[in-house]
C-alpha positions in Angstrom: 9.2 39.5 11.7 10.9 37.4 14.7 12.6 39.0 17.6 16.2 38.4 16.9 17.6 38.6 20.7 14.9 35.8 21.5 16.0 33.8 18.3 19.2 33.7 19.4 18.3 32.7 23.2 16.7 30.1 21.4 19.2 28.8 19.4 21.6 29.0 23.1 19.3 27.4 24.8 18.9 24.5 22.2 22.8 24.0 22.1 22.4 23.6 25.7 20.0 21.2 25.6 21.8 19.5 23.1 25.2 18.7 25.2 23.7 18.7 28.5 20.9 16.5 28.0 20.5 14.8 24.6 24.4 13.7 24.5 23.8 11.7 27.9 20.9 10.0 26.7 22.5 8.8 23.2 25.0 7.7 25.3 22.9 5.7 27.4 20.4 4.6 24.4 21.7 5.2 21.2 19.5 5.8 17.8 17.7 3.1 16.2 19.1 4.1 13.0 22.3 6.4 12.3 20.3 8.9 10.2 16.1 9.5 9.8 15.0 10.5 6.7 12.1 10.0 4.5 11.2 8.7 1.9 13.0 10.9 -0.5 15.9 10.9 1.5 15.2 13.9 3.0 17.0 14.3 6.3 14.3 14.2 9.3 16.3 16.3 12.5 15.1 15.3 16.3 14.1 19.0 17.1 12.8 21.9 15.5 12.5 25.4 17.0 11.7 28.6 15.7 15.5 30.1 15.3 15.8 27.0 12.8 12.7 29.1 10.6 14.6 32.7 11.2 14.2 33.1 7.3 11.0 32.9 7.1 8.8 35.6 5.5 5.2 34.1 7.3 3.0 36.0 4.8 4.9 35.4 1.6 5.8 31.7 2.6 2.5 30.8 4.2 0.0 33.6 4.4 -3.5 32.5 5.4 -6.2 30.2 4.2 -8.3 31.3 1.3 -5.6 33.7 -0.1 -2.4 34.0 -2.2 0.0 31.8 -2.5 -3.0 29.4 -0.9 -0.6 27.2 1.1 -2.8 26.8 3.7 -6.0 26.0 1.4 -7.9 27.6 -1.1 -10.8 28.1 1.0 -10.8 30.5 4.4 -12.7 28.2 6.9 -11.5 24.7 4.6 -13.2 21.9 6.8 -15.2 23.8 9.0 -17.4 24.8 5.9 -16.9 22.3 3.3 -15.3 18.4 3.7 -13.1 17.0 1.3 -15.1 15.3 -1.8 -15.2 11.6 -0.5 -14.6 10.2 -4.7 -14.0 6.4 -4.2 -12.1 4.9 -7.6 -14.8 2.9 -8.9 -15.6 0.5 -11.8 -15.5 -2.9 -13.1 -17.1 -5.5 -15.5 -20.5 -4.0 -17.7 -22.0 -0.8 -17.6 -24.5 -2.0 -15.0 -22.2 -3.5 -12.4 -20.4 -0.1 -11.7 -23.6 1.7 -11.9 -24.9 -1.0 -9.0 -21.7 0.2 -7.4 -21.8 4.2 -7.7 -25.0 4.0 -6.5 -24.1 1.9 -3.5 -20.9 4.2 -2.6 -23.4 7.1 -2.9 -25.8 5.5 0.4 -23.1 5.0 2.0 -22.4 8.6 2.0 -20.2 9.2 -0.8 -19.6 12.4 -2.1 -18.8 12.2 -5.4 -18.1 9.7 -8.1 -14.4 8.8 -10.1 -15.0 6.3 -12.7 -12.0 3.8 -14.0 -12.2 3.2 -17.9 -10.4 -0.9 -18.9 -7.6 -0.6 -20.6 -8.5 -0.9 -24.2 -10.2 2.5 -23.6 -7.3 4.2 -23.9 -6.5 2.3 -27.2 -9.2 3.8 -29.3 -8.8 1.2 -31.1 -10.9 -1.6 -28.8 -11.3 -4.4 -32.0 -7.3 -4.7 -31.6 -6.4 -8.6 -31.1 -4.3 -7.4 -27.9 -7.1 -6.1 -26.1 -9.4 -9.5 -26.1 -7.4 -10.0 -22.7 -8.5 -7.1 -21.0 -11.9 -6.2 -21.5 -13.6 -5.0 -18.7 -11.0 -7.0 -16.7 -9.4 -4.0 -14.6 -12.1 -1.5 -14.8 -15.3 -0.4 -16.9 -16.3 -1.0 -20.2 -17.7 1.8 -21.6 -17.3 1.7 -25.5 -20.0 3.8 -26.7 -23.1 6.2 -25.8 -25.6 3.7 -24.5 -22.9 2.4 -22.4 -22.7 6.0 -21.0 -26.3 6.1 -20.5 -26.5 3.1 -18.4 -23.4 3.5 -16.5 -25.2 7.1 -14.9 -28.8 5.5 -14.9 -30.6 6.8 -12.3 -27.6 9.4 -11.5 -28.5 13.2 -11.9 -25.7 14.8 -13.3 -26.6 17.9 -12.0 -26.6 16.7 -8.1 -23.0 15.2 -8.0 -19.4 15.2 -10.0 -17.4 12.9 -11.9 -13.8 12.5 -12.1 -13.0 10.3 -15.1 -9.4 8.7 -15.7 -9.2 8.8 -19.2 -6.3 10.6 -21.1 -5.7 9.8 -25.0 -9.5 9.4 -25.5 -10.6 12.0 -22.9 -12.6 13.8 -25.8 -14.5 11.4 -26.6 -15.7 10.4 -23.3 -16.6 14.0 -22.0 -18.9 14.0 -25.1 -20.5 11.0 -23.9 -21.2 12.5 -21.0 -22.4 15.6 -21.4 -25.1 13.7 -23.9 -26.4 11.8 -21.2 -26.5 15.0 -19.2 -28.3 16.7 -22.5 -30.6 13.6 -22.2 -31.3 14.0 -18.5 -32.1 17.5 -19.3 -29.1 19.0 -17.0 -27.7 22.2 -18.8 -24.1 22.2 -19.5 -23.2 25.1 -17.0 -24.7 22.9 -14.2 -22.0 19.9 -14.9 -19.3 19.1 -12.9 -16.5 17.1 -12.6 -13.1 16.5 -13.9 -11.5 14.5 -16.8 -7.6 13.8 -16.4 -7.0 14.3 -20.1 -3.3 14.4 -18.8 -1.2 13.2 -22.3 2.0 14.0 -21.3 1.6 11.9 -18.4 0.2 9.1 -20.7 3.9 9.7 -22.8 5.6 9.5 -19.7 4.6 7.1 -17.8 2.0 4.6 -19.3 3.6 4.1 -23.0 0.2 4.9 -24.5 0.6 6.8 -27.4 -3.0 7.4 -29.0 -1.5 10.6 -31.3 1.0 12.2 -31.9 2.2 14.9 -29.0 1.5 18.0 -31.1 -1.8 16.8 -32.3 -3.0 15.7 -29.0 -2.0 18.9 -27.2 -3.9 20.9 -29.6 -7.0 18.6 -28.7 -6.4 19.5 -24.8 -6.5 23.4 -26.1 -9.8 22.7 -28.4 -11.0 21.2 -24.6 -10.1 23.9 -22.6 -11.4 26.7 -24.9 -14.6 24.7 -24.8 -15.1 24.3 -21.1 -14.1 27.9 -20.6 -16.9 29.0 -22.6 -19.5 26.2 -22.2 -18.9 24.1 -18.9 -17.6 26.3 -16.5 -17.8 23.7 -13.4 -15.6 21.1 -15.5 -11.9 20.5 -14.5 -10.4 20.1 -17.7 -7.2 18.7 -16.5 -6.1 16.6 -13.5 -2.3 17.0 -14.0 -1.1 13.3 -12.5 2.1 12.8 -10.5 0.7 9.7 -9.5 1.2 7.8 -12.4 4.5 9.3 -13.1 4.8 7.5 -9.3 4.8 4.4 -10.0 8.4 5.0 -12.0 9.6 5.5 -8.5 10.5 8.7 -8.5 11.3 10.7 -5.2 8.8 13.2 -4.3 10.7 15.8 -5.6 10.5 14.1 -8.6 7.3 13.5 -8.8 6.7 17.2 -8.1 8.8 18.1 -10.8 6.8 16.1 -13.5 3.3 17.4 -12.1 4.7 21.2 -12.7 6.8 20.6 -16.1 3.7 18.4 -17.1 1.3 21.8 -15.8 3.5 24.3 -17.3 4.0 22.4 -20.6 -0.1 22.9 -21.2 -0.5 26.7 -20.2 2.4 26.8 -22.6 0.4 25.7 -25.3 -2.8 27.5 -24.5 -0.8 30.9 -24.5 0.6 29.6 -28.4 -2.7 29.3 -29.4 -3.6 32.7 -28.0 -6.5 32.3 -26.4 -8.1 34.7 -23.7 -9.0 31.8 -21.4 -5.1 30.6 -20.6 -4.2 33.1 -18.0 -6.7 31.0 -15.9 -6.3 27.9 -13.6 -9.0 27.5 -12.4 -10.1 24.3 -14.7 -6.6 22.5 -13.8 -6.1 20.0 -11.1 -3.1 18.3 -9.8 -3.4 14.5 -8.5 -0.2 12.9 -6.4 0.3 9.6 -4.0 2.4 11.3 -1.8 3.4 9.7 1.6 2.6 10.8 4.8 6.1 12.9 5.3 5.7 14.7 2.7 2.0 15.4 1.5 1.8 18.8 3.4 4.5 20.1 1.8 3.9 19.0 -1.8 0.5 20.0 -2.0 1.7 23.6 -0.9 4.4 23.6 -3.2 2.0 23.0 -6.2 -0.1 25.7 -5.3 2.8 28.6 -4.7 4.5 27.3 -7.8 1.3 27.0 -9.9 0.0 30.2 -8.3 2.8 32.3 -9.0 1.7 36.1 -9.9 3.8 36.1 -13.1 2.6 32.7 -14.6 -1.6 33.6 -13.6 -1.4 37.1 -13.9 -2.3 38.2 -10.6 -5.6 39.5 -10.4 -8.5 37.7 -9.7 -8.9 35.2 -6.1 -9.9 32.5 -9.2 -7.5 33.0 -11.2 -4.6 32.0 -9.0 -5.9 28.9 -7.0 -5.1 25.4 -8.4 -7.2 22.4 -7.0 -5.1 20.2 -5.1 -6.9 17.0 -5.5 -4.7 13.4 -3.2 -6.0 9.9 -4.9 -4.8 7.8 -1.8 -3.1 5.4 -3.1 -3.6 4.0 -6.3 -0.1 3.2 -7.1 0.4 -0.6 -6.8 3.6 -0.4 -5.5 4.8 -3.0 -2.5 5.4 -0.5 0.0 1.7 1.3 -0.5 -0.6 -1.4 0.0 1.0 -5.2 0.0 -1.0 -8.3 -1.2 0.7 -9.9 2.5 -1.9 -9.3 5.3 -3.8 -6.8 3.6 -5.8 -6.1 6.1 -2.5 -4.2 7.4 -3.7 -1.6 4.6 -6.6 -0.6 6.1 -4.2 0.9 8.4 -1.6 2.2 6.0 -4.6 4.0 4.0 -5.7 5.8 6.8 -2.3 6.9 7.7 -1.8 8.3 3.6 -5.7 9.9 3.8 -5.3 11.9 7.1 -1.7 13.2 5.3 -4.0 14.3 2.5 -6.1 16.0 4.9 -3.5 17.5 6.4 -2.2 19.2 3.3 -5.7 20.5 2.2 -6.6 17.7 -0.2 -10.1 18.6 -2.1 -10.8 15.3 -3.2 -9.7 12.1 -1.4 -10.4 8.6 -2.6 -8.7 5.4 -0.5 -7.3 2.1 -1.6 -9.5 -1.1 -0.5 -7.5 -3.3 1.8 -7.8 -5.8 -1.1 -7.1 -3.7 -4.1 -3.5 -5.5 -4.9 -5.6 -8.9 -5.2 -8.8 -8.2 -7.2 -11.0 -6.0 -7.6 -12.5 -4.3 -4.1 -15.6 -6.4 -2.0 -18.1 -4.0 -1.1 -17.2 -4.8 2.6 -13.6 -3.5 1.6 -15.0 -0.6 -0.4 -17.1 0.4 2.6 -14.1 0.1 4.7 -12.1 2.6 2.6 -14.9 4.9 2.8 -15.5 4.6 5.9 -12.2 5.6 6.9 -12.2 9.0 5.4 -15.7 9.4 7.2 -13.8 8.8 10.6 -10.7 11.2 10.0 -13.7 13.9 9.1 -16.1 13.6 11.9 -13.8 11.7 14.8 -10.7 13.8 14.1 -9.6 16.9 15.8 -7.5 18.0 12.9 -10.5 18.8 10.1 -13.0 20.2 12.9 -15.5 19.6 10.5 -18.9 21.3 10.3 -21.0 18.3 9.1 -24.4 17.9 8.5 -26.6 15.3 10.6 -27.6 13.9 7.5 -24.6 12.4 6.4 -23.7 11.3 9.7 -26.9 9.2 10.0 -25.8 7.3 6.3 -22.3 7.1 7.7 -23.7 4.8 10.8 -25.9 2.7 8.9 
């Protein structure tokens, strides 16, 4: 594919620049640090030319937007056609306050809508002594249908998606919702969204164990068979490194949990035997990765989840994964501080336009004031607003976006 003779005038040509002119300047002004690297301790060079990429197979490494292995996006025009889904992480107290709130993220030009469930949620058991303490605290209270009902008041299912972080319960709470779409009167094949229902992530890195692992995975499968057949738009799994994050892996590692985690479920779809498991197209994968290396995680997960053998080959729908970036709800020190957090309103938009960059389908950004309480709407706004810039004021997106949103986005 390259011109060798011209690789290799390259690669002279670097040397040269290397002993003639970079060794007098280190001389003169040495390094800051000894060695660059980031945050996985991968080692960051000063220059990069294209003899460094001679091994390079551009079409089977790369390709081009919209096709297989989908490193560069899994649709052909990405942000010139369609942005992101702007899906702030919402919900706190009663049913009613983070309806009050969906519906204010949604005139300020949200996009879609990702709902956070209090801890006791994922108990099942919410009359537990140990879960007096945390009610509705953290997040939502939703505990039973009429909950559901008022949380989406006012909400037509069928005019926007949902993500839900639920896992050990995820069952139950999808069947809440799709009765309050039954009782809006929005059929099934018109729902979308997306329910983490991510157990071995649960096992892994939140020590919540609702059932036992065989038991739960063969609820995932009973999901997925379901969806295949009945909710087509529904993501049935949001495969979570970010969780698995806040053990402080590297981002290899992370990686490496998201795609064990991913393989682990198609493994027990294909067990069962059913039809439906070849396909992808209901999985998602959510990460926190850092600005270094977002690009290249979020093409990793789609060669390696895309892989012919694995999806077999066929179909454009078969073999793309959503890669969806939740910027950043890890709580660790170095994302977003409690010290100066108004500081995080520029560390967000650093992580968001990384997301960007590596073809995120769904973004949602950290309130400067997450790590102290629950987000202000001026915070909320702020976070919004900063994925709102990075779409219309940034060259990198060249986004196609309608006048209407613009006009919410400036009020």
């Amino acid at each position: 594919m390259y011109d060798r003779k011209k690789l290799a005038g390259i690669a002279a040509r670097r040397k040269k620049w290397n002993d003639e002119t970079l060794a007098p300047s280190l001389r003169k002004s040495p390094s800051r640090l000894d060695r660059f690297s980031t945050v996985s301790d991968e080692e960051i060079d000063l220059l990069y030319t294209p003899d460094l990429l001679s091994n390079l197979e551009y079409e089977e490494d790369l390709g081009y937007p919209g096709q297989f292995p989908y490193t560069r996006g899994v649709q052909p025009t990405m942000y010139r056609g369609r942005l992101w889904t702007m899906r702030q992480f919402a919900g706190f107290g009663s049913a009613e306050d983070t309806n009050a709130r969906f519906k204010f993220l949604l005139s300020q030009g949200q996009t879609g809508l990702s709902t956070a469930f209090h801890f006791p949620r994922s108990w099942i058991r919410l009359g537990l002594p140990r879960a007096r303490g945390e009610v509705a605290c953290a997040a939502l209270a939703v505990d039973s249908l009429k909950d559901m009902e008022i949380l989406f008041d006012g909400i037509p299912l069928d005019k926007v998606t949902t993500s839900m972080t639920i896992n050990g319960p995820a069952a139950m709470v999808f069947a809440m919702y799709l009765a309050v779409a039954e009782k809006q009167g929005v059929p099934f094949h018109k729902v979308g969204g997306t329910i983490q229902n991510d157990i071995l992530k649960e096992y892994i890195a939140q020590h919540f164990v609702d059932l036992p692992s065989g038991a739960s995975m063969r609820i995932i499968t009973d999901i997925l068979a379901y969806c295949a057949d009945n909710v087509p738009r529904w993501n049935t799994i949001s495969i979570s490194g970010t969780t698995s994050g806040r053990r402080d892996p590297t981002a290899v590692q992370e990686l490496a949990f998201t795609i064990a985690d991913g393989i682990a479920y198609v493994q027990a779809g294909s067990t069962r035997g059913s039809p439906w498991t070849n396909s992808l197209h209901g999985f998602r994968t959510s990460s926190t990765p850092t600005s270094t290396s977002s690009r290249r995680s979020r093409s990793t997960v789609r060669r390696v989840g895309c892989g012919r053998a694995s999806c077999g080959g066929g179909s454009t729908r078969r073999t793309r994964i959503r890669g969806s970036s939740v910027f950043t709800r890890r709580r660790r020190g170095a994302r977003s501080p409690r010290q100066q957090p108004m500081n995080n309103v520029v560390r967000v938009a650093l992580q968001a336009l990384s997301g960007v960059l590596g073809g995120t389908q769904s973004l949602h950004t950290n309130s400067m004031d997450e790590t102290l309480a629950l987000p202000t709407e001026q915070a909320v706004t702020v976070a919004l607003r900063t994925q709102q810039i990075i779409a219309e004021e940034s060259a990198s997106p060249t986004p196609s976006t309608p006048s209407a949103a613009r006009s919410s986005w400036n009020s």
